[in-house]
N, C-alpha and C positions, 0 to 999 in steps of 0.2 A: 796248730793248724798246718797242715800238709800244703803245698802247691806244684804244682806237677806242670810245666810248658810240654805242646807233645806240638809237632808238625802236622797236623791233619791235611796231606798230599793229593786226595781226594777230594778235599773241600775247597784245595788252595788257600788255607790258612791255620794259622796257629791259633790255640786255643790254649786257656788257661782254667785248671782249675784248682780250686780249694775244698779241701777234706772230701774229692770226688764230685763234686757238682760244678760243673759249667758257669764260668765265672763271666768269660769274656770270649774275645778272639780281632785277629788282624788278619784282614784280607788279602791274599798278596794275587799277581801275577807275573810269572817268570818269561821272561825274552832276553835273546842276544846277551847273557852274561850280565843280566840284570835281573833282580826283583822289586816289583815295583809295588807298595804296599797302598790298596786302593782306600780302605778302610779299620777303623780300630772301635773297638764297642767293647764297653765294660757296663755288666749288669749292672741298672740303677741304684738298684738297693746297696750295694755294695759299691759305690763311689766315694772318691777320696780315703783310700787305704792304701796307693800305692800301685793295686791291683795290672793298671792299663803300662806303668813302666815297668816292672815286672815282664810281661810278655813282651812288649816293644823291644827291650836290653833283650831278654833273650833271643827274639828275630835277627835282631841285629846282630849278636853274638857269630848266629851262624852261619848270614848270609856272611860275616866274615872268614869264618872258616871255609866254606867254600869256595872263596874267593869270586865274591859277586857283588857287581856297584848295586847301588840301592838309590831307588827313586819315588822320593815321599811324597806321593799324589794325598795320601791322607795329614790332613793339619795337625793331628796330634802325632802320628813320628816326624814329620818334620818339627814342630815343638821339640819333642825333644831331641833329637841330633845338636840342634841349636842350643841348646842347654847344656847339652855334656859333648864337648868337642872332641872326645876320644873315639867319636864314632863318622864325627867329617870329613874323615879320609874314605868312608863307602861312596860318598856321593861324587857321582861323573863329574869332572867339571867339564865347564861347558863349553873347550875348546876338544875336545874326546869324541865328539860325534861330527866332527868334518869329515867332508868324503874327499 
């Protein structure tokens, strides 16, 4: 089985597929050196394979490499940030937005 994370910048989210078909996707919006992920959706039929951390890790991945905090409005990447702490340094903390 193939999996393929692609940006879709036009839709403002990533999406994920497997062997070409449209698996899932995470919603993002970008502001002030943040990306804030509003939502994550993985096709029913294909739940509990892994599928939704798969694309979360790679969201994550990049909004590291760009160097950009990340702010989990959706419950499932906040889950997981929480889970694998190698990704708790995206998140602002919350003395970072004093003016």
């Amino acid at each position: 089985m193939t999996t393929e994370v692609i940006n879709n910048e036009e839709r403002s989210r990533y999406e994920i597929y497997l062997d070409g078909e449209q698996s899932g996707y995470a919603e993002y919006e970008l502001a002030d050196g943040a990306i804030t992920f509003t939502h994550t959706l993985t096709d029913p039929a294909k739940r509990g394979r892994g599928i939704a951390a798969r694309l979360v890790r790679h969201a994550l991945d990049e909004a590291r490499e760009a160097d950009r905090f990340v702010v989990p409005q959706c419950w499932y990447v906040a889950q997981f940030i929480d889970k694998h702490e190698e990704y708790a340094e995206l998140l602002r903390s919350s003395g970072s937005d004093s003016a």
